[in-house]
VOGU-801630 format. One record per residue: x, y, z of N, C-alpha, C, O, CB in turn; residue number from 1. Coordinates in steps of 0.001 Angstrom, whole numbers, plus 500000, padded with zeros to 6 digits. Each point is the difference from the previous one (the first is absolute). Glycine has a CB too. Layout:
<vexgu n_xx="X" n_yy="Y" n_zz="Z" ca_xx="X" ca_yy="Y" ca_zz="Z" c_xx="X" c_yy="Y" c_zz="Z" o_xx="X" o_yy="Y" o_zz="Z" cb_xx="X" cb_yy="Y" cb_zz="Z" num="NUM"/>
...
# end
This chain:
<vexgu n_xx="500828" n_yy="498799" n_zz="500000" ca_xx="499172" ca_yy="501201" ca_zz="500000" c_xx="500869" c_yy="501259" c_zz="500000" o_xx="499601" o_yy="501039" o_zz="499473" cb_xx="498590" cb_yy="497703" cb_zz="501743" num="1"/>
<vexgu n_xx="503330" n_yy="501125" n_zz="499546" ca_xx="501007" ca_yy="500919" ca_zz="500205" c_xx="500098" c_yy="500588" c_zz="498296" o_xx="499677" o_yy="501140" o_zz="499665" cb_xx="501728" cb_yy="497465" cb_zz="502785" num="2"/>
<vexgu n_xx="499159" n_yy="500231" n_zz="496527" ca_xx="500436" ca_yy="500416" ca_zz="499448" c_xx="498994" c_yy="500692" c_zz="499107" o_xx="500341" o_yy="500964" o_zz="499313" cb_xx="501450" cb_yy="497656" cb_zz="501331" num="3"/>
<vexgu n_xx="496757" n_yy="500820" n_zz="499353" ca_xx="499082" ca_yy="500626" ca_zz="498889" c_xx="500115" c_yy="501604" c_zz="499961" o_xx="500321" o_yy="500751" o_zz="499079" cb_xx="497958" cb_yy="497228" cb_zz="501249" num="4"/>
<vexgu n_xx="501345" n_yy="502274" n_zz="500994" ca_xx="499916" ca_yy="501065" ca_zz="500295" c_xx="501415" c_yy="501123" c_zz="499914" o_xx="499803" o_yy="501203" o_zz="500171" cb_xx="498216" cb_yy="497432" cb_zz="501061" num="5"/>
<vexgu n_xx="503160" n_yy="500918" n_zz="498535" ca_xx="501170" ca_yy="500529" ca_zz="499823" c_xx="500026" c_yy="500328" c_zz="498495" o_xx="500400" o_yy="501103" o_zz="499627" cb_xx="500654" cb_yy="497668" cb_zz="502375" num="6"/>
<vexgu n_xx="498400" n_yy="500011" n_zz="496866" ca_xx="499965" ca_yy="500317" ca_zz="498583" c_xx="498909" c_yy="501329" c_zz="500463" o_xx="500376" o_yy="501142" o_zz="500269" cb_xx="500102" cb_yy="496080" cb_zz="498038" num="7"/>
<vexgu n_xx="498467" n_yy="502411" n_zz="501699" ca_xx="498914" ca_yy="501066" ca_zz="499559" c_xx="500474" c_yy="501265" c_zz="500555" o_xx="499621" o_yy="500900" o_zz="499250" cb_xx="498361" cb_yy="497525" cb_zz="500740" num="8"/>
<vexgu n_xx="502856" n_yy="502155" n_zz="501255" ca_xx="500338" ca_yy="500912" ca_zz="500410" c_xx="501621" c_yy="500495" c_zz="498811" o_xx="500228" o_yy="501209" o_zz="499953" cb_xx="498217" cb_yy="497925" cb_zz="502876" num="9"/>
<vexgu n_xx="502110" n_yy="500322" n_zz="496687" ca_xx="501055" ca_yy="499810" ca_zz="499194" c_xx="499283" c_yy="501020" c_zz="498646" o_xx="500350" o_yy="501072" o_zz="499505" cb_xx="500725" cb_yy="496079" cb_zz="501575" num="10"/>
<vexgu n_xx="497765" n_yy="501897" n_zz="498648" ca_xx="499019" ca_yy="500540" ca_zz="498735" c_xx="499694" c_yy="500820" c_zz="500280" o_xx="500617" o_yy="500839" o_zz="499343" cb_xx="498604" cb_yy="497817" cb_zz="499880" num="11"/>
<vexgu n_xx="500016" n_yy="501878" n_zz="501529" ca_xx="499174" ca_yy="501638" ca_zz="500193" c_xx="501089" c_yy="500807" c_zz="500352" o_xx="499432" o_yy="501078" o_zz="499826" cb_xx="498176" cb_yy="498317" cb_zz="501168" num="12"/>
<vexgu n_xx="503748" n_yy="500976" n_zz="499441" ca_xx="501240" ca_yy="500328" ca_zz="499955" c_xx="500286" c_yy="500155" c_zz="498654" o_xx="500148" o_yy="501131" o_zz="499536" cb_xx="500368" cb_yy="497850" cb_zz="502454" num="13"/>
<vexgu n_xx="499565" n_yy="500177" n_zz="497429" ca_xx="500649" ca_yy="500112" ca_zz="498155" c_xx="498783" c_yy="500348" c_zz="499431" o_xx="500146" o_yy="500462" o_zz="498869" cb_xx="501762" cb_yy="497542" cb_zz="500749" num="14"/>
<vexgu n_xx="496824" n_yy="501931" n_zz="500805" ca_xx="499281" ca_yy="501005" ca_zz="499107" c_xx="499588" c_yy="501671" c_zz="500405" o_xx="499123" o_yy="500699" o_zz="499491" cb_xx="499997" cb_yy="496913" cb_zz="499837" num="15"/>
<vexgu n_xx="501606" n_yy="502642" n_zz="501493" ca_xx="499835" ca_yy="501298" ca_zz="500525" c_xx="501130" c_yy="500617" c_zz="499601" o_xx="500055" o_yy="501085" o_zz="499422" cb_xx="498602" cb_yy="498393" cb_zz="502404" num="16"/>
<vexgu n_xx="502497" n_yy="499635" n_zz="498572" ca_xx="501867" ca_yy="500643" ca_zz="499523" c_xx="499407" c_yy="500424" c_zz="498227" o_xx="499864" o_yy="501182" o_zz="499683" cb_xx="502657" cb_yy="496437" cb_zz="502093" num="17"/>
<vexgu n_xx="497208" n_yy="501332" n_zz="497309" ca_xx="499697" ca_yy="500365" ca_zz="499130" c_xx="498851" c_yy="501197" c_zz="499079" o_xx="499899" o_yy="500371" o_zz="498831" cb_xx="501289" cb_yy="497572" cb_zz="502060" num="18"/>
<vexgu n_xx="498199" n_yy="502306" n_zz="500219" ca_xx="499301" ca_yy="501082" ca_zz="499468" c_xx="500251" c_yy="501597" c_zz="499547" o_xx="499410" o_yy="500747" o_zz="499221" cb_xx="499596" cb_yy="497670" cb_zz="501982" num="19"/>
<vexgu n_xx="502290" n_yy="501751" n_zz="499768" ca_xx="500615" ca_yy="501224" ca_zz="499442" c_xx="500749" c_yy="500168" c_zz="498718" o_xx="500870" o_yy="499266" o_zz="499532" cb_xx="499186" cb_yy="500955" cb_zz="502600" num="20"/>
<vexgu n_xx="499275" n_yy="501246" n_zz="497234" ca_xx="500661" ca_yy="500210" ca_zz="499172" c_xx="501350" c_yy="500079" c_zz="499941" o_xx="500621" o_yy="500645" o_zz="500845" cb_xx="497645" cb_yy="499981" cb_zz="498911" num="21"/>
<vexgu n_xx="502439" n_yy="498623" n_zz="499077" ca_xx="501449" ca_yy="500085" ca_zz="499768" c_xx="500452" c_yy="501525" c_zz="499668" o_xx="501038" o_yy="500464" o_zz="500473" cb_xx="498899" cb_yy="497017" cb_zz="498642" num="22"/>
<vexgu n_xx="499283" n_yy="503191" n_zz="500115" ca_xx="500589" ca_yy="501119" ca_zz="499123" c_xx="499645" c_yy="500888" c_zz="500901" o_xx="499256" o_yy="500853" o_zz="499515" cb_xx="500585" cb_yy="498543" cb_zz="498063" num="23"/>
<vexgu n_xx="500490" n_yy="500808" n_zz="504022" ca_xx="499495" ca_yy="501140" ca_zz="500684" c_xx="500865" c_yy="501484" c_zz="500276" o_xx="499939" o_yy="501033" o_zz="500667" cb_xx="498848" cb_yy="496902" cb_zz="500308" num="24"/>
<vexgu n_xx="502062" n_yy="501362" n_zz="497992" ca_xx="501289" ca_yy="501097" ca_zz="499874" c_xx="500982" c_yy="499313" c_zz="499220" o_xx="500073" o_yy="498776" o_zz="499896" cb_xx="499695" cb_yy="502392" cb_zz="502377" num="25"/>
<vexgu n_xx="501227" n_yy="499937" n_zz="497010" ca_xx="500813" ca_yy="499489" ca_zz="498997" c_xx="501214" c_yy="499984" c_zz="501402" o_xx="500052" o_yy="500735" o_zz="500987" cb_xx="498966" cb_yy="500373" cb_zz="495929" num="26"/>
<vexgu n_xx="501903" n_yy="497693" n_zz="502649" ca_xx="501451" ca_yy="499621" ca_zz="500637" c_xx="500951" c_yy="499781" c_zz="499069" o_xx="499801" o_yy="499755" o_zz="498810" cb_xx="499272" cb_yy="499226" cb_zz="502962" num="27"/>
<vexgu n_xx="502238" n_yy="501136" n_zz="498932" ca_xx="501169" ca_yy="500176" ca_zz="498979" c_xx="501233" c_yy="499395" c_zz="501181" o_xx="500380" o_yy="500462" o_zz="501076" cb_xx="498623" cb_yy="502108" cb_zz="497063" num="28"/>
<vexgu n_xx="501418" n_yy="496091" n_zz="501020" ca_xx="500859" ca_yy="499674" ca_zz="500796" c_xx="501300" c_yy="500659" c_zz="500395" o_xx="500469" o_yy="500776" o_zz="499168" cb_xx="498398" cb_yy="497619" cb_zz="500099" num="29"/>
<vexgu n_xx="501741" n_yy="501443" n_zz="501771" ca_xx="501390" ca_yy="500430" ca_zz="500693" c_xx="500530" c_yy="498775" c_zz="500612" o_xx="499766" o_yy="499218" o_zz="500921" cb_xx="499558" cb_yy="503195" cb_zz="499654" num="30"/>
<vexgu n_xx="501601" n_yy="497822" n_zz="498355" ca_xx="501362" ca_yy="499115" ca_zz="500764" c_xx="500124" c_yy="500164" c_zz="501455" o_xx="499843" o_yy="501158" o_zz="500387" cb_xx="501562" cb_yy="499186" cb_zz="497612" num="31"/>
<vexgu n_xx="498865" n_yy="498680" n_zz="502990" ca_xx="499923" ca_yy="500081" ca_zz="501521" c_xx="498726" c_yy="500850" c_zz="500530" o_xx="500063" o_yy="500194" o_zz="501214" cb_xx="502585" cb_yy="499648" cb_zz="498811" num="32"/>
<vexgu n_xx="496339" n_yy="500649" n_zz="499414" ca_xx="499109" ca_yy="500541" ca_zz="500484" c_xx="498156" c_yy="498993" c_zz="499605" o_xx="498854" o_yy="499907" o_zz="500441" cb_xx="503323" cb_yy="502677" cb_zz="499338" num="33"/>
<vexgu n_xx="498572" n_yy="496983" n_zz="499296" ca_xx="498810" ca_yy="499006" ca_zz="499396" c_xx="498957" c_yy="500432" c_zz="499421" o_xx="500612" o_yy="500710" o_zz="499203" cb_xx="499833" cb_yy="498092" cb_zz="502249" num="34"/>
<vexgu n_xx="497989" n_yy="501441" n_zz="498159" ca_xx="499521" ca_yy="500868" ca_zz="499365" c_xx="498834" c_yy="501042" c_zz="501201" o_xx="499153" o_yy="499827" o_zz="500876" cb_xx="501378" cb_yy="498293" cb_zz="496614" num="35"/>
<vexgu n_xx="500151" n_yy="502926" n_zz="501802" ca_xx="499516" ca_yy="501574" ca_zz="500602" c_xx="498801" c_yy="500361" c_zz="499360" o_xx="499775" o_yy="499674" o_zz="498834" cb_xx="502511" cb_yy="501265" cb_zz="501497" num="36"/>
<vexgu n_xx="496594" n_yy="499993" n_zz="500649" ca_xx="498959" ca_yy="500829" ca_zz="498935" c_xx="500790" c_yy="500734" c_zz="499474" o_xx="501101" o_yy="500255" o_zz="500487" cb_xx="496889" cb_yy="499896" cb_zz="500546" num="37"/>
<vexgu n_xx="501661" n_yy="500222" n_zz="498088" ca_xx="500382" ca_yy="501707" ca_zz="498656" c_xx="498705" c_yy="500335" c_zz="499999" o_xx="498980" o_yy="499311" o_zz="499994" cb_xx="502972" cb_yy="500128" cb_zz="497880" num="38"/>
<vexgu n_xx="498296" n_yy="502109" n_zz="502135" ca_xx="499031" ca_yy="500472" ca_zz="499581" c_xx="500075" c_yy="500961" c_zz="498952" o_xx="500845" o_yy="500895" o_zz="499969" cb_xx="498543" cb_yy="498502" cb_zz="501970" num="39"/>
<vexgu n_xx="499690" n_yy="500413" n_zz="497166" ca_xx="500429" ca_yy="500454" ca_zz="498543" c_xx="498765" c_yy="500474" c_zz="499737" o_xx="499755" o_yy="500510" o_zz="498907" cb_xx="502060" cb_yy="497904" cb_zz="500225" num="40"/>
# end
């Protein structure tokens, strides 16, 4: 029963992580800084 309930909590997690928009700002990678907003 432990584990059912660990998938289904796993799932509603990955369908919430996934709901945000990707494009909520443009980024631009940096070496040792990794990727930064820009704002342009």
């Amino acid at each position: 029963m432990g584990k059912v309930l660990l998938i289904i909590l796993l799932a509603v997690l990955a369908l919430l992580g996934g709901c945000k928009n990707p494009d909520a700002g443009s980024r631009e990678f940096i070496p040792g800084r990794g990727w930064v907003p820009v704002n342009r």
